[in-house]
C-alpha positions in Angstrom: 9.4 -25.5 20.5 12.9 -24.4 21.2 15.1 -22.8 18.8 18.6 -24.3 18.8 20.1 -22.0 15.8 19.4 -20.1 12.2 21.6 -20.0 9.4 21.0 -17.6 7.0 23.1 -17.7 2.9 22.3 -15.0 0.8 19.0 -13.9 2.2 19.0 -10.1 1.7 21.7 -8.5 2.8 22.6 -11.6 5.2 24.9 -13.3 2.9 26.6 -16.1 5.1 25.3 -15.1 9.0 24.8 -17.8 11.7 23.6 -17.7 15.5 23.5 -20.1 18.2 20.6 -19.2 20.9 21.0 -19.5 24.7 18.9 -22.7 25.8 20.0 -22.3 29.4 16.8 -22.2 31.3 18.4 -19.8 33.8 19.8 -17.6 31.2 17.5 -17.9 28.3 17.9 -14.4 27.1 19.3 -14.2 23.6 20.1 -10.1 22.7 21.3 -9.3 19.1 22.2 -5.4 18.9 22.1 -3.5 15.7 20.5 0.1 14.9 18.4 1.2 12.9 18.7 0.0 9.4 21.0 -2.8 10.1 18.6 -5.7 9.2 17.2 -6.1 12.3 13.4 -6.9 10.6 15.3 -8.9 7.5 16.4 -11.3 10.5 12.9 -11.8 11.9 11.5 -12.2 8.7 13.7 -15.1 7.8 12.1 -17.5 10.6 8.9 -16.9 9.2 10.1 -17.5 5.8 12.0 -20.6 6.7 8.6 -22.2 8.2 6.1 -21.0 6.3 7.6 -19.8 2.7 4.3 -18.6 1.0 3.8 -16.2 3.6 3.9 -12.5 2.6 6.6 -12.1 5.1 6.7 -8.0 4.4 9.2 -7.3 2.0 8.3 -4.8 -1.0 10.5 -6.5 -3.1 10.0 -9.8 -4.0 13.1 -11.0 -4.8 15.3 -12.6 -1.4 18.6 -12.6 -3.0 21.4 -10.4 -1.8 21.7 -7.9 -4.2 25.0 -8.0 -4.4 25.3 -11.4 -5.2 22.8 -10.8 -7.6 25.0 -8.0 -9.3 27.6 -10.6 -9.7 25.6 -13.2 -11.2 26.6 -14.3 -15.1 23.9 -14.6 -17.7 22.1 -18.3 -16.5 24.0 -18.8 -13.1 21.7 -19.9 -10.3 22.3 -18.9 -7.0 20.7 -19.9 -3.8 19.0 -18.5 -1.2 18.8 -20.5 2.3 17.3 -20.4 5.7 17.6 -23.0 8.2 16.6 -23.4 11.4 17.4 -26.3 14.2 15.4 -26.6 16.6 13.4 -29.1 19.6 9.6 -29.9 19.8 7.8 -32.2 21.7 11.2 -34.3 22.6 12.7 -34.9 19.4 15.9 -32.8 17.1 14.5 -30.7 14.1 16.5 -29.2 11.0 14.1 -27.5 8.8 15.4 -25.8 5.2 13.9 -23.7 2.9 15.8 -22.6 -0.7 14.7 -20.6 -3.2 16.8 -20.7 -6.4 17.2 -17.5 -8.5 18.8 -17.6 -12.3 19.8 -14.4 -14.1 18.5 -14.2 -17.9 19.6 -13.0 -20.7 17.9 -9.7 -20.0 19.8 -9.2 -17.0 16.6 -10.3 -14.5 16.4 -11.9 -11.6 14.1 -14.6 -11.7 13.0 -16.9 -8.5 11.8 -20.2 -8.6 9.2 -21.3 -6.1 10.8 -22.1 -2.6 11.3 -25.9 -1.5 11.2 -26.9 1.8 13.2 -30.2 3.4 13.0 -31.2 6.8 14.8 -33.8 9.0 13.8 -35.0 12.6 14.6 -38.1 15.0 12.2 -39.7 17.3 13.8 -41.0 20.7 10.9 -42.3 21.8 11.5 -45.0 19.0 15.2 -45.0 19.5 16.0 -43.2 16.8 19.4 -41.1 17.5 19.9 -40.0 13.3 17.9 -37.2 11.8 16.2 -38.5 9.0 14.0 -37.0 5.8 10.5 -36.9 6.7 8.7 -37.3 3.5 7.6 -33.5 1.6 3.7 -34.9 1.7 4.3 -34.6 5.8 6.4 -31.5 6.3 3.5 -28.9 6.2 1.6 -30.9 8.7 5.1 -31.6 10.7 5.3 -27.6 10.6 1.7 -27.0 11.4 1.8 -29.8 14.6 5.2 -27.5 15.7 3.8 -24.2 15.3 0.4 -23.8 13.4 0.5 -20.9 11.0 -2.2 -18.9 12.8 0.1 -19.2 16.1 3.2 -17.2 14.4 1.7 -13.8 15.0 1.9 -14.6 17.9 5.8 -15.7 18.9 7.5 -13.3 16.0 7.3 -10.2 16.3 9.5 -8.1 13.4 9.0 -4.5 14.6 6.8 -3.7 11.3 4.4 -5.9 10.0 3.7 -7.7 13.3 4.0 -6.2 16.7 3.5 -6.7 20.0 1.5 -4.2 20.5 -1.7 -5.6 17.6 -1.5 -9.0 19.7 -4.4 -8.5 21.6 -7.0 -7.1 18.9 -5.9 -9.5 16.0 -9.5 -10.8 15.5 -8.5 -14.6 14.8 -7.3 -14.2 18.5 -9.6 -16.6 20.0 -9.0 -19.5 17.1 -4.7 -18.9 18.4 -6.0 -19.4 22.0 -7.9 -22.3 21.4 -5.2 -24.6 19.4 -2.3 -23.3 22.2 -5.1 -24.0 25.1 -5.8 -27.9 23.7 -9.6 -26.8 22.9 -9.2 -26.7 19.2 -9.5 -30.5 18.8 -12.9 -30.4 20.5 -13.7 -27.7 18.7 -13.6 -30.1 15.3 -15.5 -32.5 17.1 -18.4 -30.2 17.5 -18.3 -29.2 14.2 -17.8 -32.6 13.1 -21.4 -33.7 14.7 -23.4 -30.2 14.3 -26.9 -30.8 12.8 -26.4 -27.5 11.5 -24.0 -28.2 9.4 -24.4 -29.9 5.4 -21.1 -32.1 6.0 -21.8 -33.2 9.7 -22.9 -36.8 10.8 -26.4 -35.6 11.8 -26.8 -34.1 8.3 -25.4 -37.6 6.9 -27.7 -39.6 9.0 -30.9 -37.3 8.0 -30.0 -37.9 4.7 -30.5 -41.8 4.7 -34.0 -41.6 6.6 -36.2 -42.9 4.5 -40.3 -41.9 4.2 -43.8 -42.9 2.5 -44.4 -39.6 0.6 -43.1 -37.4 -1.5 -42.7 -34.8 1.4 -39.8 -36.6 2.8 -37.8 -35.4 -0.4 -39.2 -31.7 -0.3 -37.9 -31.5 3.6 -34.6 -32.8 2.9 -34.3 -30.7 -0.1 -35.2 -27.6 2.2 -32.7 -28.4 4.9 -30.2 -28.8 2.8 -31.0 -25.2 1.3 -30.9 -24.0 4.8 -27.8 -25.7 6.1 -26.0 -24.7 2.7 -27.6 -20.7 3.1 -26.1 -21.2 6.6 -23.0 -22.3 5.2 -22.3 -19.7 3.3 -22.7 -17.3 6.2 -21.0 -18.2 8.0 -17.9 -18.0 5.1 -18.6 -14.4 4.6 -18.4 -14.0 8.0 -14.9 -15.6 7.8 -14.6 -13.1 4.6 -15.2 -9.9 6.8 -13.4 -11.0 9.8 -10.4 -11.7 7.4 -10.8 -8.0 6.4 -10.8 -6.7 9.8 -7.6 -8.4 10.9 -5.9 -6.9 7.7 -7.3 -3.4 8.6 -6.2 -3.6 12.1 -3.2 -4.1 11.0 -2.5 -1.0 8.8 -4.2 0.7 11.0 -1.7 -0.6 13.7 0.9 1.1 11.1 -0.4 4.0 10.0 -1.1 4.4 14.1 2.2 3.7 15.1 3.7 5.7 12.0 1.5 8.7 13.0 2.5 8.9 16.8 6.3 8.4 15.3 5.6 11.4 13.1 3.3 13.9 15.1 6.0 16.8 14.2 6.2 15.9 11.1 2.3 16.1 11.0 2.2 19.3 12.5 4.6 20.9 10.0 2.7 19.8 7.2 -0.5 20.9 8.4 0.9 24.2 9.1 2.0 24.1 5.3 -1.3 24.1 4.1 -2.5 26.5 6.3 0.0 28.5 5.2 -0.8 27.6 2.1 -4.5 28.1 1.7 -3.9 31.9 3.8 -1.1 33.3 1.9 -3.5 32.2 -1.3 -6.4 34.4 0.2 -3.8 36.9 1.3 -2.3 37.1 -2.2 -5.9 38.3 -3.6 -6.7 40.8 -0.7 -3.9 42.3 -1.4 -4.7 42.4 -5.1 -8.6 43.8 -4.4 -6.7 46.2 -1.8 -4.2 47.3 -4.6 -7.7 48.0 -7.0 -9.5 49.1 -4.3 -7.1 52.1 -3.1 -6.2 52.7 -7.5 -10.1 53.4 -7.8 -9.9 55.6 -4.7 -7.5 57.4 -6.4 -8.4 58.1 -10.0 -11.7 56.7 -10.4 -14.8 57.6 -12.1 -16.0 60.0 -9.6 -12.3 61.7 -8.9 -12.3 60.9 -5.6 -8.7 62.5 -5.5 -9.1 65.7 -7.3 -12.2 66.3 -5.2 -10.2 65.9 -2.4 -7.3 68.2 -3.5 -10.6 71.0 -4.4 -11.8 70.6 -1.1 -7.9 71.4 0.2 -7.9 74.4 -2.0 -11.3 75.6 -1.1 -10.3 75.8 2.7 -6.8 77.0 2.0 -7.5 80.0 0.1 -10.9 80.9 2.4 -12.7 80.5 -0.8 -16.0 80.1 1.4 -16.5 83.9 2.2 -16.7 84.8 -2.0 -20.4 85.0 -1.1 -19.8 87.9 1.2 -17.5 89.5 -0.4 -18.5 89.6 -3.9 -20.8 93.1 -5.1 -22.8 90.3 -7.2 -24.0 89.3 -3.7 -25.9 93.0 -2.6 -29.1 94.2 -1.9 -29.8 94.6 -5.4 -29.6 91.0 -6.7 -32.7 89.5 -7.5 -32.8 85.8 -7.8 -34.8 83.7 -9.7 -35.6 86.7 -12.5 -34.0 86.6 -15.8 -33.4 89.1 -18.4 -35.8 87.1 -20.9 -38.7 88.0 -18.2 -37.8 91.5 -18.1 -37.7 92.1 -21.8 -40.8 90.2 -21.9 -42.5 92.6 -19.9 -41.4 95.4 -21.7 -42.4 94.4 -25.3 -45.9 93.9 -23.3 -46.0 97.1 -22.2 -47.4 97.1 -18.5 -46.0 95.0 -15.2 -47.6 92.0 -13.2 -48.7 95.0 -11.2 -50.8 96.9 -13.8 -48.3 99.8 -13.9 -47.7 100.8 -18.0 -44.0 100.5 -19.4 -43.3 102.9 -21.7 -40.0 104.1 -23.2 -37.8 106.5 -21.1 -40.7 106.3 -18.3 -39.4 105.5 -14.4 -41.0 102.1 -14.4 -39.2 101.5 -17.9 -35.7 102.8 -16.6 -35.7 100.6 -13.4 -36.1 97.5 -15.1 -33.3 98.3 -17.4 -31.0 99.1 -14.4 -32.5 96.0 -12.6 -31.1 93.7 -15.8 -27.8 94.5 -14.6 -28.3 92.4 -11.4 -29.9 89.6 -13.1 -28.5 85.8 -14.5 -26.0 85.5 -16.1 -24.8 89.2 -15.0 -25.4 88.0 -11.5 -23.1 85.7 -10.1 -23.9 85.7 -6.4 -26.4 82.6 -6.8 -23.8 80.5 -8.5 -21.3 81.7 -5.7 -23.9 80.3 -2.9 -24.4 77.5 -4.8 -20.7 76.9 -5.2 -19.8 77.0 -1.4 -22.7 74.8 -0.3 -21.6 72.1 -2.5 -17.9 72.6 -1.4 -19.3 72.2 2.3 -20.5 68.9 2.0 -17.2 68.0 -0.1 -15.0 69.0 2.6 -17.3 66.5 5.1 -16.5 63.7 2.7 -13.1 64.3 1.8 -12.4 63.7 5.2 -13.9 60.4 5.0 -12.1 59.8 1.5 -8.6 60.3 3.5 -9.7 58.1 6.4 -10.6 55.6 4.3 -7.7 55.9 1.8 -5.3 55.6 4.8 -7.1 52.5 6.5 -6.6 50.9 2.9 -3.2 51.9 2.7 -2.5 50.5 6.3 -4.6 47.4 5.8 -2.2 46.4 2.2 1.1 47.1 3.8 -0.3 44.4 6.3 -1.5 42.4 3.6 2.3 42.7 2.0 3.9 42.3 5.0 2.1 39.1 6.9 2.4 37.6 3.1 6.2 38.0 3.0 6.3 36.5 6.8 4.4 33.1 5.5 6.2 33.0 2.8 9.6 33.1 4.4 8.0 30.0 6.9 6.6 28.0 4.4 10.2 28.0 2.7 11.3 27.0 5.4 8.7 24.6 6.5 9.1 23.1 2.9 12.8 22.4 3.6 12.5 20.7 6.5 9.5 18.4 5.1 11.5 17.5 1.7 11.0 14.0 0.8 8.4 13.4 3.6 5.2 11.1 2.9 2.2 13.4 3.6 1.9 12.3 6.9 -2.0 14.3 6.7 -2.8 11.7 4.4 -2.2 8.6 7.1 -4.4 10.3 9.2 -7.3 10.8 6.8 -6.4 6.7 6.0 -7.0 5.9 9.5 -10.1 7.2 9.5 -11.3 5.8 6.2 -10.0 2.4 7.9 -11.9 2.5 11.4 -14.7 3.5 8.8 -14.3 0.6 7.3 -13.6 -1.8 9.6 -17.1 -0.7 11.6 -18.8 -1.6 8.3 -17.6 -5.2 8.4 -18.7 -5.5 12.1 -22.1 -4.1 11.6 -21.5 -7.1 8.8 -20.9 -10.0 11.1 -23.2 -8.6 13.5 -26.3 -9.1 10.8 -25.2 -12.2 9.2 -24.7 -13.2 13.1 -28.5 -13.3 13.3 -29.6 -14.2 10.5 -27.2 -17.4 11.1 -28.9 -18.0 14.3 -32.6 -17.6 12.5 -31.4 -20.3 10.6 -30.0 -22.7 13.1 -33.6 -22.1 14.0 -34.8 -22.7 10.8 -33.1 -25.8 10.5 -33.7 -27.1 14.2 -37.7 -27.2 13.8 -37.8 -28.6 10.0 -35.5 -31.1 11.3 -38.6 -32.0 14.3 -41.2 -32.4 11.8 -39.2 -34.3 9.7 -38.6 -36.8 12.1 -42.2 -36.6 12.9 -43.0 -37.9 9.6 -40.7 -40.4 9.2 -40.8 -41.9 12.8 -43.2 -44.2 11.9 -41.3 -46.1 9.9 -39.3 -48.9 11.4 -36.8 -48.5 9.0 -35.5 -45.7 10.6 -35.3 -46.8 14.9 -31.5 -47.8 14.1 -30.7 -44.4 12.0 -32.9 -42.2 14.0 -31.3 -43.7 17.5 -27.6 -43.0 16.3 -29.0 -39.6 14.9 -30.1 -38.6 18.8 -26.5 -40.2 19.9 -25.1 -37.6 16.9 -26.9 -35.2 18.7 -26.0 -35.6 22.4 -22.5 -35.7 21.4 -22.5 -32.4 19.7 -24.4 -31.1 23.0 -21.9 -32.5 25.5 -18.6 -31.2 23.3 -20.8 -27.8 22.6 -20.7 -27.5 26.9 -17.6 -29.0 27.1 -15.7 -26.2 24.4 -17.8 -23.5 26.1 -16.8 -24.3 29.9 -13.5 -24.7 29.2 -13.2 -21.5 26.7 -14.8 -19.7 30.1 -11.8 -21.2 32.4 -9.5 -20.4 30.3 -10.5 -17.0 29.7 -10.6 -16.4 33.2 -7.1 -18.0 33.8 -6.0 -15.6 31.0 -7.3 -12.6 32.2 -5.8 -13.4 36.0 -2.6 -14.6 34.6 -2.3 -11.3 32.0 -3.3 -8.8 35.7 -0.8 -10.6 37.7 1.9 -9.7 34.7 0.5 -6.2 34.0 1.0 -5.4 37.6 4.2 -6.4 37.9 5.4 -4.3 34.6 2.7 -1.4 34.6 3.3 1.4 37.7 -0.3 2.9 37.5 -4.0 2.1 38.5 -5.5 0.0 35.8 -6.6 -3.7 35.4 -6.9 -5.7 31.9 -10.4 -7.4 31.1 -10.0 -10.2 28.8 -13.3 -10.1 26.6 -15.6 -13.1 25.2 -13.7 -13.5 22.2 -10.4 -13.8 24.1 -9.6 -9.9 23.1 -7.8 -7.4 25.8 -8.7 -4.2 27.2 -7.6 -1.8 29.8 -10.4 -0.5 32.2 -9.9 2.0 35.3 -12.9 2.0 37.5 -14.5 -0.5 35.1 -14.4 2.1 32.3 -12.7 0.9 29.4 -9.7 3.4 28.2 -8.5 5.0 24.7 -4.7 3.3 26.0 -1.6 5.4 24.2 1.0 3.6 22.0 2.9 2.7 25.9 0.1 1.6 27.6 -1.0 -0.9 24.3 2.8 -1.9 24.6 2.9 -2.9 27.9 -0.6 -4.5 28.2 0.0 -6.5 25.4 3.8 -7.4 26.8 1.2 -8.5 30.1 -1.2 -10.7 27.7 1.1 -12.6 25.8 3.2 -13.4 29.0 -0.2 -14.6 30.4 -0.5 -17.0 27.4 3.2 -18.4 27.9 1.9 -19.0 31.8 -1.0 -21.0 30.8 0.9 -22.8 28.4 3.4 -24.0 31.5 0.0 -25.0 33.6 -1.8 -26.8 30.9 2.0 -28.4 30.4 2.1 -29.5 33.6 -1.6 -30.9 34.1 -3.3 -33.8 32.6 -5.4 -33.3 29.4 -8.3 -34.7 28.4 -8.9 -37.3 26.2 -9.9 -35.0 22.9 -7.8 -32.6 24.0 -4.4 -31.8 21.8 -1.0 -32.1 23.5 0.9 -29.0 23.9 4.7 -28.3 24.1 5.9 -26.1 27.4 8.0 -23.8 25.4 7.2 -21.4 23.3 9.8 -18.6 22.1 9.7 -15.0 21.8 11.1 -13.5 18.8 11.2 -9.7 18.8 12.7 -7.1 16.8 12.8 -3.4 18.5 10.0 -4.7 21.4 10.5 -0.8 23.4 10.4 1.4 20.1 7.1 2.8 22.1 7.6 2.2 26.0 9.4 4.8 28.2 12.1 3.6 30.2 10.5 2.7 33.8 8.0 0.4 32.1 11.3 -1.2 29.6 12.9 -1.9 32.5 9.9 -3.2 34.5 8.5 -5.5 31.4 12.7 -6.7 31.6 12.7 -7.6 35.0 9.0 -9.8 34.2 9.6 -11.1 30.8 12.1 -13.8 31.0 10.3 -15.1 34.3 7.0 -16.1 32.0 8.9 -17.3 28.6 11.7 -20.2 28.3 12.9 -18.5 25.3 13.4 -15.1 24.7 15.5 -13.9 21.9 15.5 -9.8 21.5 17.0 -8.0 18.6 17.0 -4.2 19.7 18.9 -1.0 19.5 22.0 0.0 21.9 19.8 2.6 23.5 17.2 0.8 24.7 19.5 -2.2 25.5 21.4 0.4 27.8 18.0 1.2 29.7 17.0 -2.8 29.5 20.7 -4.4 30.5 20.0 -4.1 34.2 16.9 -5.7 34.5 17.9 -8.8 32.3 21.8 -8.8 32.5 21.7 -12.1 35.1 19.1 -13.8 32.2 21.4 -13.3 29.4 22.9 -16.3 27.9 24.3 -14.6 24.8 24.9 -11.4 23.0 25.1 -11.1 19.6 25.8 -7.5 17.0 24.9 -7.0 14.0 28.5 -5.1 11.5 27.2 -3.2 8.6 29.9 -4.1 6.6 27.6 -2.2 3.5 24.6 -1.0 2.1 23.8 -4.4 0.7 26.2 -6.7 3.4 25.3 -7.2 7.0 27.3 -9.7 9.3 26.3 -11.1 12.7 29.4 -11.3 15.4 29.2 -13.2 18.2 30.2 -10.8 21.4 30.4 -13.0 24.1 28.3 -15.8 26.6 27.2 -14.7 29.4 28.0 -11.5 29.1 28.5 -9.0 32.4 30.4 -6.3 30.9 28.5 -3.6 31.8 31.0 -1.0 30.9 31.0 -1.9 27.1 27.7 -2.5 26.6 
């Protein structure tokens, strides 16, 4: 399959764009320039959509038709939208078209019929020099013989949706490997004579075996429970794996968008940190505010006991004891006047001694009353002080600990006001921004998924093989109970050829997936050596999958690495294509075509420049076609490894929002000075 041209009329903003590839073998580099936004991916997409139109080629919206075109459209005008692409395959001239027809209604929509696809070839073989219509019953299977559907992932690459860098874990690997490798027909004809299998030839032949008893019919009825059970294992197998190769592909994007945005990641994590602390901050400070207010005029008066305690030291007022006349040898504590009148209306003292009026024991209780509560205030003085001690000891605690809260909320205050100023600013910067936090915690939800579905296939795995096992022995005694009948020698004799030929096809698609896989995985080192400047090998796996091992330890690779290994294992795929070209095939097996283009949009978004320029110099060496649509930038670091391989240079003019052209700069182009 080379690609002569594409023509592009009102697809997107491509409203009349056309370009010519290079099919010079020495210079079969095709470069088309344009940054970032200039429809680099819209041009990518439209090979796919030409070949295979009810693909989900990537687009949010729907609708194909240049928007601007679309804005001029009266109420029920049609306009078209076309792709076509001219290309060679296996000696003869292709023209494929595809054309979707939009109408605008009365409601001012845009509505799309479904898209029609024509195709023309010639056959020189037969002598035929005019392109002619191949009928629309054949043009799917014309497509499919070209490039099956399941290959495309694997030859256009558009920079979003599908890049190099998934090639190697797309789980539907080993099915691409084995219809570009010629095994895939072999493949059918195993399946096409597996006894496991409800619609196989065994399974026919079983059927029509023929037996005395009623058990015959409850055998057959039981194998062909088991071989439908097995059946429909084997489709939710297909089921899960269909859901890993869609997870591994947004998880390809959210990856790739992640590592694009590890800033932006960083910022917005800092944002909820920020967040979530000047939250806790913001009621501190409010239980500091209450905390130091309660301090202050609380219940207890911590305050005014504080300012007492001042006072009390200031003014000395700890020495009243001493210096009071309440405070003399004459105070008696602990008597009252109430006990002294008491013993006086009794008449005689605890001592015996009589009281009588105007006697001495009489007159020195009277004089004693004098130095007695309340006329006594030299216990209340003591009393006083002692309290005021142990206030002055915690007063000092009060003001250490008032001051520490103080300290601790102009902290408070101040780190708030600092966060707050940053997340302003952090806010700013991340206007408009995705939460970029939230790929992450996708990504992980995905690999969490996507182990769920293995552990899946894994389990139906074994039960599929307990009931190929199943299957295998009812099938013996089935033929142990029928083998007496002569009725069946013929059918039971091209039952055991049925079953010989499914052995010898099994052994045959088994040895051959084994050589190629070890073709692969040499051709895909030799490749990864020549672009890769480090220590590391690539093992290609069992089911045809890649991985990078140093020391024979298998390595987490970065978004480079995974770039440039799988740059290494599709250029070992485009080698083996040119051997198996160049060998003779096998009787079952498919022919192949030698060439095979690459189709890239933005291949070095991820590579640093020493592997860009080494994967340059390799690439054009291992494909016949390679056409690049890429940035100036990395063209720049590219140009010197490829410039003698370029046949033609194309740029993409942004003549608007909604209107791209493509120029044609030159062929052949050496001008290193403008480009």
């Amino acid at each position: 399959m080379r690609i002569d041209s594409i023509t592009l009329v009102n697809f997107r903003q491509y409203k009349n764009a056309e370009i010519s590839f290079s099919k010079d073998p020495n210079k079969n580099i095709t470069i088309i320039l344009g940054e970032n936004g200039y429809g680099k991916t819209t041009l990518i997409r439209a090979f796919i959509w030409c070949l295979y139109p009810t693909t989900n080629i990537g687009f949010e919206n729907k609708i194909l038709l240049n928007s601007e075109v679309a804005e001029q459209m009266a109420t029920n005008q049609e306009k078209d939208v076309v792709v076509t692409i001219k290309l060679e395959h296996g000696g003869c001239d292709y023209v494929i078209t595809t054309k979707e027809t939009y109408t605008k209604t009365g409601a001012n929509q845009i509505v799309g019929k479904k898209a029609i696809t024509k195709m023309k070839k010639n056959n020189p073989d037969k002598g035929d020099i005019f392109l002619t219509s191949v009928p629309d019953s054949r043009i799917s299977n014309e497509i499919e013989n070209i490039l099956g559907s399941e290959l495309k992932d694997y030859f256009f690459y558009d920079g979003e949706t599908n890049k190099i860098e998934s090639a190697a874990k797309r789980n539907k690997v080993q099915n691409a490997i084995s219809k570009l490798m010629g095994i895939k027909r072999i493949e059918t004809l195993k399946d096409y004579f597996d006894p496991t299998r409800a619609q196989s030839v065994v399974s026919y032949l079983a059927n029509d075996l023929k037996g005395e008893d009623i058990d015959v019919e409850l055998y057959k009825e039981e194998l062909d429970e088991l071989k439908k059970e097995l059946e429909e294992k084997k489709d939710s197998i297909k089921t899960h794996e269909s859901e890993i190769n869609r997870i591994e592909n947004d998880l390809y994007k959210k990856e790739a968008y992640l590592d694009a945005n590890q800033e932006i990641l960083a910022l917005q994590q800092e944002k909820k940190r920020l967040d979530k602390s000047i939250s806790i901050d913001k009621k501190d400070i409010e239980q500091s505010f209450y905390s130091i207010c309660k301090d202050l005029s609380g219940p207890n008066m911590p305050l005014l006991s504080k300012l007492q305690s001042y006072i009390y030291l200031k003014y000395n007022l700890n020495d009243l004891p001493n210096n009071t006349e309440f405070n003399n040898e004459e105070s008696l504590s602990y008597i009252s006047e109430q006990a002294i009148d008491q013993l006086i209306e009794r008449g005689y003292c605890l001592c015996g001694a009589k009281i009588t009026s105007e006697n001495d024991a009489y007159k020195h209780l009277i004089k004693a009353k004098d130095h007695m509560e309340p006329h006594d205030y030299g216990r209340y003085l003591s009393s006083f002080c002692s309290g005021e001690d142990v206030s002055v000891g915690d007063s000092k605690n009060i003001e250490k600990s008032l001051f520490n809260q103080i300290v601790r909320y102009q902290e408070l205050v101040e780190d708030t006001e600092n966060n707050e100023e940053r997340l302003k600013d952090i806010i700013e910067k991340i206007k408009g921004i995705p939460d970029v936090g939230q790929t992450q915690s996708d990504i992980g939800n995905l690999k969490a998924k996507k182990v769920e579905h293995e552990t899946e296939i894994r389990y139906l795995s074994q039960d599929i093989e307990n009931i190929k096992y199943k299957i295998n022995k009812k099938d013996v005694d089935l033929e142990k109970i029928i083998s007496k009948n002569k009725e069946n020698l013929l059918t039971n004799e091209c039952k055991r050829y049925a079953r010989y030929i499914f052995g010898m096809a099994r052994i045959k698609v088994d040895k051959k997936k084994t050589e190629v896989r070890k073709k692969l995985q040499d051709e895909v080192n030799v490749a990864f050596n020549k672009m890769y400047h480090g220590n590391r090998m690539i093992e290609i796996t069992t089911d045809f999958k890649a991985k990078t091992l140093t020391d024979n330890q298998e390595l987490d690779n970065s978004t480079g690495i995974e770039t440039v290994k799988n740059f290494a294992y599709v250029s070992g795929i485009l080698r083996l294509i040119k051997e198996a070209f160049g060998t003779e095939n096998d009787a079952f097996e498919e022919t192949i075509d030698e060439i095979y283009p690459l189709v890239m949009d933005a291949p070095f978004s991820n590579t640093d420049e020493e592997h860009i320029s080494r994967i340059c110099a390799v690439l054009p060496d291992y494909c016949n076609q390679l056409i690049m649509v890429m940035i100036r930038k990395d063209y720049k670091i590219a140009q010197n490894s490829i410039e003698d391989r370029i046949g033609k240079i194309y740029e993409i003019d942004k003549i608007s929002e909604t209107h791209d052209a493509i120029r044609l700069v030159n062929d052949y182009v050496n001008d290193k000075e403008e480009y």
